[in-house]
N, C-alpha and C positions, 0 to 999 in steps of 0.2 A: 375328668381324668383323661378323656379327649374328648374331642373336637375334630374329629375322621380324618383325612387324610393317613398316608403312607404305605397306601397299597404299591406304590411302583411298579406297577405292570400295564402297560399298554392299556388304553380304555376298549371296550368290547362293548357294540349296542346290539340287543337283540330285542323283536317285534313279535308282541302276542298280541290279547285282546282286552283292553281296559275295562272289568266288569264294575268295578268301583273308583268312582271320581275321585280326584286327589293327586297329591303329590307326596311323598315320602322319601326322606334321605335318611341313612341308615349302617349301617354292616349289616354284612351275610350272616346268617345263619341256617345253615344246609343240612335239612333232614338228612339221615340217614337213608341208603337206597336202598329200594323199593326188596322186599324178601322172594320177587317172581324167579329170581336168577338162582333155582335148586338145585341142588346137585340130580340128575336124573340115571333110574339104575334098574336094571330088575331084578324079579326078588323069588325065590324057593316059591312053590304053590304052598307047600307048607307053612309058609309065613305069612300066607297073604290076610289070616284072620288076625294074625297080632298086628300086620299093620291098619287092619281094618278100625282093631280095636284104639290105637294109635291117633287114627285118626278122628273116630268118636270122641276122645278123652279132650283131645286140642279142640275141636268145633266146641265143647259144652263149655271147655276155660277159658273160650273168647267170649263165648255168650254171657257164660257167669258176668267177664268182665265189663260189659257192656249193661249189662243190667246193675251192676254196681254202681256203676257211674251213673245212671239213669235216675237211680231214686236219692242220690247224696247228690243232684243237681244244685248250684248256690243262687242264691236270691238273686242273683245278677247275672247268671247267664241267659245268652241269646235264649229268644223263647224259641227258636225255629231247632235248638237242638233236640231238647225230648221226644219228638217224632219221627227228626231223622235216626236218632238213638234205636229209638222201637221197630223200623225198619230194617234197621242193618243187625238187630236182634232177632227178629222174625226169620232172616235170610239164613242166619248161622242155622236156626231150630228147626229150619223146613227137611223133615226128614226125607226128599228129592235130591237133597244135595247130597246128604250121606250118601244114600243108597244108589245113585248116579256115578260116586267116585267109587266106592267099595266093589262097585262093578267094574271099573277100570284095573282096581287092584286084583280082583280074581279072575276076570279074564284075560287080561295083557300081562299079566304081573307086575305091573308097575309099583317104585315104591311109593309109600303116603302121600311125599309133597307133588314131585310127577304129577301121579293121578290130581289132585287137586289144581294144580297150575292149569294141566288140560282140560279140565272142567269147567275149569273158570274160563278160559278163553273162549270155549265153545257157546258160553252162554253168552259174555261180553259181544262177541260177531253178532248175535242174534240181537238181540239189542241197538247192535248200529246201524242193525238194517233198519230201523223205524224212521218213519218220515219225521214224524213230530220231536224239535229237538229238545224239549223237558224231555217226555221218555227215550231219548236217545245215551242222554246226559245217565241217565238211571242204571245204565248201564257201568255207572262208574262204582253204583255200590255193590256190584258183583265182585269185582277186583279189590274195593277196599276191605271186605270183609273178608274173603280169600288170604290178604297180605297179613291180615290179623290175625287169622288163623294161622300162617306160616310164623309170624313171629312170636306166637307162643311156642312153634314146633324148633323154634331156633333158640327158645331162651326168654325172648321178648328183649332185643338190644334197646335201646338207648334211643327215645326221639332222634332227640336233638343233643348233637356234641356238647359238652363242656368243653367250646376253646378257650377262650379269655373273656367270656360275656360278664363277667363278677367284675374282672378287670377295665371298664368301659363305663360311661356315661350315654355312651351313644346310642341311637336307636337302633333296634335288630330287625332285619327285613328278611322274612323267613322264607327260603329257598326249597321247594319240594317238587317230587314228581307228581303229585295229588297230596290232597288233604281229606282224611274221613271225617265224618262230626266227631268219635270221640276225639281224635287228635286235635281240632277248634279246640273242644271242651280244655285240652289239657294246656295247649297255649296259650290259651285267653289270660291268664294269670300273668302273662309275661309284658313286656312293655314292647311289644312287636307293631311296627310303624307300615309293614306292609304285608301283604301274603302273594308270593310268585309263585305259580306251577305249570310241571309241562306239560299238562293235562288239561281237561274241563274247556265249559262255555258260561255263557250268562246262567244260565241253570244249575253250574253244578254246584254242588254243595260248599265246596271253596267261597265260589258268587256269592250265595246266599247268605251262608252266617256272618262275610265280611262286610256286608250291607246292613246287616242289623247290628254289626260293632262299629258301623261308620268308620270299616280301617279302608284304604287306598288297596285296589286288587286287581295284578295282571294274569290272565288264565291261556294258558297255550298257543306257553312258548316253545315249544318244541322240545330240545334237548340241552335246555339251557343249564339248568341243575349241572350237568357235566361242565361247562364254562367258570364253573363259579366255587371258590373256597373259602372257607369259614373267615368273615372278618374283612375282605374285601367291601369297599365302597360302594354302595348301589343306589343309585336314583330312577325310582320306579314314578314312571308317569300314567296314573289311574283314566287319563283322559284319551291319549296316544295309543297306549298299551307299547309303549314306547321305554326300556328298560337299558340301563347306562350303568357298565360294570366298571370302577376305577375311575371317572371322570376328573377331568383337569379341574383345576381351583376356580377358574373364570367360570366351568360350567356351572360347579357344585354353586357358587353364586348366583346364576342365575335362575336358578330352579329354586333357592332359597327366595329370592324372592317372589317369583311364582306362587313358593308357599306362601308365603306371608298374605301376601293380596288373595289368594284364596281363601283362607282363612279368614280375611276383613270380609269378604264377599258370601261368606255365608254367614257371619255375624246379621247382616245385614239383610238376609234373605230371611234367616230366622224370624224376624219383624213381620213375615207378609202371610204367617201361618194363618190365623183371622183374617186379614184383608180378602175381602170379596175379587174374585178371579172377573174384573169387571175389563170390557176395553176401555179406548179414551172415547165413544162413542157411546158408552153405554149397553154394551149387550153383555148381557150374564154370560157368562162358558160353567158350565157344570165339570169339574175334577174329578175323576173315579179311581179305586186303584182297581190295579192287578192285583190277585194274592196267588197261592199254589197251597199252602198250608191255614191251616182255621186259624191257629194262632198270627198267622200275619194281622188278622184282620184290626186289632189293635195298633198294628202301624201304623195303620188304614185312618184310622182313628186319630192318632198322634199326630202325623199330618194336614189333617182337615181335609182329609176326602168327604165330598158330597156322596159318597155309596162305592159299592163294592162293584166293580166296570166287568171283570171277569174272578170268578173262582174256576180255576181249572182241579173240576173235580177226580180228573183220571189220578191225581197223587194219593187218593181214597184206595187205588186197585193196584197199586203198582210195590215189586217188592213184597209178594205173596204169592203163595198158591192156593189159598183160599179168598173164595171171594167176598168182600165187607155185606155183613147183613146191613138188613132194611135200619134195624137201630143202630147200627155203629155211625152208618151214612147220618141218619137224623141228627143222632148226636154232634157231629162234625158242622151239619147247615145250620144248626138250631146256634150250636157255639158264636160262630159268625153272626146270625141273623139279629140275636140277641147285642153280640157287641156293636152293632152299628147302630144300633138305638131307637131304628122307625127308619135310618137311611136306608134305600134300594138296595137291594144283595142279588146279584144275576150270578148265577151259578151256571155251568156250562158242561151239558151232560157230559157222558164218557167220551174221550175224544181218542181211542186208540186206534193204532194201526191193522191191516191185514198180515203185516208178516208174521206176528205172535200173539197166538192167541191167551185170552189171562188165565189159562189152566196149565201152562206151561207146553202143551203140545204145538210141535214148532208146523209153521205151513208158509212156507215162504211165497209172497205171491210176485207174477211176473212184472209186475211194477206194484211196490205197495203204496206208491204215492196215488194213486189213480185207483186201489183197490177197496176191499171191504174194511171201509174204515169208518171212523167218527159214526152219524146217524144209520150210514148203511150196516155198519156191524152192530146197532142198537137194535133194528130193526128187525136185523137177521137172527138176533139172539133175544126175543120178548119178555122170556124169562127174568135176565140182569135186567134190560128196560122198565120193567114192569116194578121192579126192586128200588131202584133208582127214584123212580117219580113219585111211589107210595112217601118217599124217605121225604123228596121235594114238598109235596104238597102238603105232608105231615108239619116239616120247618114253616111252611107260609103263615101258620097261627103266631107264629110272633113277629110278623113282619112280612114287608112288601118285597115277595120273593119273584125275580124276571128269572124265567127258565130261558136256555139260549141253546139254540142245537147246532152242533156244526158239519159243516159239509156240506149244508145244502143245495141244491143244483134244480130239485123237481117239485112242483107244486105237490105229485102226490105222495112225498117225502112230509110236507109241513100235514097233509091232511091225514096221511100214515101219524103222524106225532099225536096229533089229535086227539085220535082214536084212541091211539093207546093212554093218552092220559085221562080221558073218560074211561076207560077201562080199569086205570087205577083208582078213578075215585069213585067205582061201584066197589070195586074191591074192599076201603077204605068203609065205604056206605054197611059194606054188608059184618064188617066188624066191629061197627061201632066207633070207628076211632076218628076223631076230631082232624078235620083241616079245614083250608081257607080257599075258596076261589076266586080268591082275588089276584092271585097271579099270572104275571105279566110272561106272552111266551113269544120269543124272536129267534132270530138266525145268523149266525155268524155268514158274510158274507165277505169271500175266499176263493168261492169258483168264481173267473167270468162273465159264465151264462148267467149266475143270478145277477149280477152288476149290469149286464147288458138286457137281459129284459126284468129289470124290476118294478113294474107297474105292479101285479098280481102277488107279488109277495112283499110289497110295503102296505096292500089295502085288506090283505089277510092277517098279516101280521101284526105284532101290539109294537113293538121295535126292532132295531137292527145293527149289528156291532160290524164293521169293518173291521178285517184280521188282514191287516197289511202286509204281513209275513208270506202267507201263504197266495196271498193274493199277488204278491208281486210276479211268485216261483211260476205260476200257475199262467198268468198271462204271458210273460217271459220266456217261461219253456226254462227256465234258471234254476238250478239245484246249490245253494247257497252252499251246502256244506261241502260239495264237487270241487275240487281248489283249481280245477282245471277251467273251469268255467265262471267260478264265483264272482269274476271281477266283472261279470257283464248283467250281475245282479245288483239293477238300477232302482230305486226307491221312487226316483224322482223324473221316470220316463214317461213321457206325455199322453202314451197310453193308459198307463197306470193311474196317471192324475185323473184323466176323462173317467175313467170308470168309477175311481171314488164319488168327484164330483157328479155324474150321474148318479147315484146313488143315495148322495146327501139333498141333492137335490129335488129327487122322488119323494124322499120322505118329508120334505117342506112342503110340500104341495099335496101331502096326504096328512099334513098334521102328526106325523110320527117321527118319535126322537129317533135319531142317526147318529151313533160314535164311531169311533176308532180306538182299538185297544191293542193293535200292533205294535209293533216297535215304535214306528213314526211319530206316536200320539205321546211316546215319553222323551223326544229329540227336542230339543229346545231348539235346536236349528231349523229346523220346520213346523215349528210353534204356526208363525207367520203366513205361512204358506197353507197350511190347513185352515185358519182363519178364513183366507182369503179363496178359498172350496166353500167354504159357508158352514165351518163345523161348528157346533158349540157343545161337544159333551166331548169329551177324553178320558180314557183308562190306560191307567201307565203304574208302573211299581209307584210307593210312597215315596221313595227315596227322592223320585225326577219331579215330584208336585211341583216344587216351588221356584225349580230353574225356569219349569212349562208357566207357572201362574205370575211370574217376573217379566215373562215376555208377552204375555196376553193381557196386563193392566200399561204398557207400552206402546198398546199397536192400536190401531184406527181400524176395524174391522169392515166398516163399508168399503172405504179408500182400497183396501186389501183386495175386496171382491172384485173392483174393477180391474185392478192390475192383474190377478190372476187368467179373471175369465180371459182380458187381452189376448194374453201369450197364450191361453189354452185355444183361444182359437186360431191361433194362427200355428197351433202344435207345435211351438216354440218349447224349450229347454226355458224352466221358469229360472232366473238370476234372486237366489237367494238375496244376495246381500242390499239386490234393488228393494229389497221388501224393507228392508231396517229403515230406510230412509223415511 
């Protein structure tokens, strides 16, 4: 009934971050905006219990409603939504938040929304203070659960307009300032070819569930939502983060065919799920995923991952104020350990920050990049530690479980770990309860100083995962998410290379496996180039398996070593595109 065209308005491009691959051509369809913007007032002391009560009634009819949705889940939704459901359920029920705003309202007299909007924002800042940017990201489910609760206090308007979408054939590319999980849940229904928001990163919740719907996702764009009205043409470039409001007809064909050949080009990759990730030389590369939730791990699975590269366990703690017992934890590794069938599952203890600690008492530290964080706040806290490992070594009975610690920097950090985990398995000992010592225990390697002297903790340690992320920030002096600076966060700076390849190359010469499960390890652009470091194991989400195990049954891995080491020695800028050849 069309065939797009007839916006007549000027084309508008705007640039965010492509969290999912793809191309999608479409019309708008633009959430309604966000319920932050409340009328704000003050109110009678006298009033401040009914609005107190006011706002109890709204928190329990978002929860209700959240919980509604949670157990009438359909056979076909994302599996990643049920947990982010129970999370942003949990947030509504923490009676902190009540009792945090009810105190805005009786001592400032603020009315209901007020107090809630500034509640939320105080938490949200806390939250962006954190280095690590999953729990940064986390901070987005303060705000979407707040808006849920304002839009029950408004009524609860309308998702998404009814403009002319009945009226169309055409695909809907859905325009937002953020997307909660239930909102995913309630569009999923829809024939929605893209998800824009002016929010989020690869982590947020947006990221996630459009990866597990395989839809095309650009995440923060700024203030683009305001650029854009219902029905308007949009051609979202999942690869670019490159987004094209109104495009001429020569464009919209170009990008159609884009699509097309993309489309041929993952028919076609689909084919290499089973093919062995071999070079043309012959050397195996082991595939691992990333996951963040237990239920990923069947991604994990779908894909043909050789084992689980990282579980980042801190998504167990986060979004509470109580802390997971020993059996919830169990439950969560055992889920994973089990669906990967005898494949490796590294789980990656608590990796949080110093600026927030997980009881919700705030302690800002003067740099929390550099503070009590990952191992040092394990260590500092033996109690959670101690919780944690019983959970680990308990899961290791049904599989070969790599414990992975991160932060480490000091030898007496790996023999601190030790200890404590002899400590949990008297614990364990003295109650009778079953686990496995056959678990594997390494260290994410992040600081420098372990890259620069790693003699002594590749011949202690059982293996070692390279966190390129961190690793980059950290030698660089670069704070990625800093927009002032960001552009001089280089992946592919010769220092950065030497430290890997020192690295991987310790552990060749101690007989110990060496990954990578940063970014870099899921970039198909530098597939080639890690090769030619001497890598053979990668962890990267499921989604990137087959772009990375496409370019690793393509490439000559010896050939590779020598053109690398070259240019690393002469501290050259390595030329990607030399490597293809």
């Amino acid at each position: 009934m069309s065939s797009l065209p007839s916006g007549g308005h000027a084309m508008v491009c705007a640039q965010g971050q492509g969290v999912v691959k793809g191309y999608a051509i479409g019309r708008a369809a633009v959430m309604g905006a966000a319920a932050l913007e409340v009328a704000h007032y003050r109110i009678s002391p006298e009033d401040t219990q009914g609005e107190c009560d006011r706002l109890k009634s709204a928190l329990q009819t978002a929860r209700n409603e959240l919980d509604a949705i949670a157990v009438t889940l359909p056979d076909d939704a994302p599996r990643e939504l049920a947990p982010l459901l129970t999370v942003h359920s949990m947030l509504l029920g923490d009676p902190m938040l009540l009792q945090q705003t009810c105190e805005l309202i009786i001592e400032r007299h603020y009315n209901a929304e007020w107090a809630l909007t500034s509640q939320g924002q105080f938490l949200t800042e806390q939250f962006a203070l954190m280095e690590d940017e999953y729990l940064r990201e986390r901070g987005g489910d303060i705000r979407q659960v707040i808006e849920r609760v304002l839009r029950v206090m408004a009524g609860s308007p309308p998702l998404l307009p009814v403009f002319d979408c009945a009226e169309t054939d055409d695909p809907l590319i859905v325009v937002a300032r953020d997307i909660s999980p239930a909102d995913m849940l309630r569009l999923r229904g829809g024939r929605f070819a893209a998800f824009l928001t002016d929010l989020g990163g690869p982590t947020s919740h947006t990221a996630i569930v459009a990866r597990s719907m395989n839809v095309p996702a650009v995440v923060g764009l700024g203030h683009f939502r305001g650029l854009v009205r219902d029905g308007d043409v949009l051609i979202a470039d999942g690869f670019t983060g490159a987004v094209l409001v109104n495009p001429s007809e020569q464009i919209l064909n170009e990008y159609r065919q884009r699509q097309a050949e993309y489309a041929r080009q993952r028919v076609e990759l689909a084919r290499l799920r089973d093919a062995p990730a071999m070079t043309l030389d012959g050397i195996t590369i082991k595939l691992e995923a990333n996951i963040e939730l237990p239920e990923e791990a069947e991604a994990a699975v779908q894909a043909g991952a050789d084992g689980i590269g990282l579980f980042r366990s801190e998504f167990l703690f986060m979004g509470r104020r109580n802390l997971p017992s020993e059996q919830e934890q169990y439950e969560a590794y055992v889920s994973v350990v089990k669906t990967m069938q005898g494949r490796p599952v590294t789980i990656r203890t608590l990796d949080i920050g110093a600026d927030k600690s997980l009881d919700g008492d705030t302690t800002v530290a003067t740099n929390p990049a550099l503070g009590l964080r990952a191992i040092r706040y394990c260590l500092a806290n033996p109690d959670i530690f101690a919780t944690q490992l019983r959970a680990l070594l308990r899961a290791s009975v049904f599989g070969h479980v790599r414990i992975l610690i991160p932060m480490i920097s000091h030898m007496h950090e790996v023999h601190a770990t030790r200890a404590a985990i002899e400590s949990a398995c008297r614990d364990l000992d003295e109650r009778g309860t079953p686990y496995a010592r056959n678990y594997s225990l390494g260290a994410m390697v992040e600081i420098p100083a372990i890259a620069i002297a790693i003699e002594p903790f590749v011949e202690t340690l059982d293996f070692l995962s390279i966190g390129t992320n961190d690793l980059i920030q950290y030698t660089l002096a670069i704070d990625r998410g800093d927009s002032d600076v960001a552009d001089l966060y280089d992946p592919m700076h010769p220092a950065v290379l030497r430290l890997i390849a020192h690295t991987i190359n310790a552990g060749e010469r101690a007989g110990k496996p060496v990954s990578v499960c940063g970014e870099m390890a899921g970039d198909s652009r530098v597939t080639r180039m890690l090769l030619g470091l001497g890598l053979t194991q990668f962890s990267m989400h499921p989604q990137q398996m087959l772009d990375v195990k496409k370019e690793i049954r393509q490439a000559h891995s010896n050939a590779l070593r020598t053109k690398v080491a070259m240019a690393l020695n002469r501290a050259e800028r390595i030329d990607l595109a030399s490597l293809a050849n």
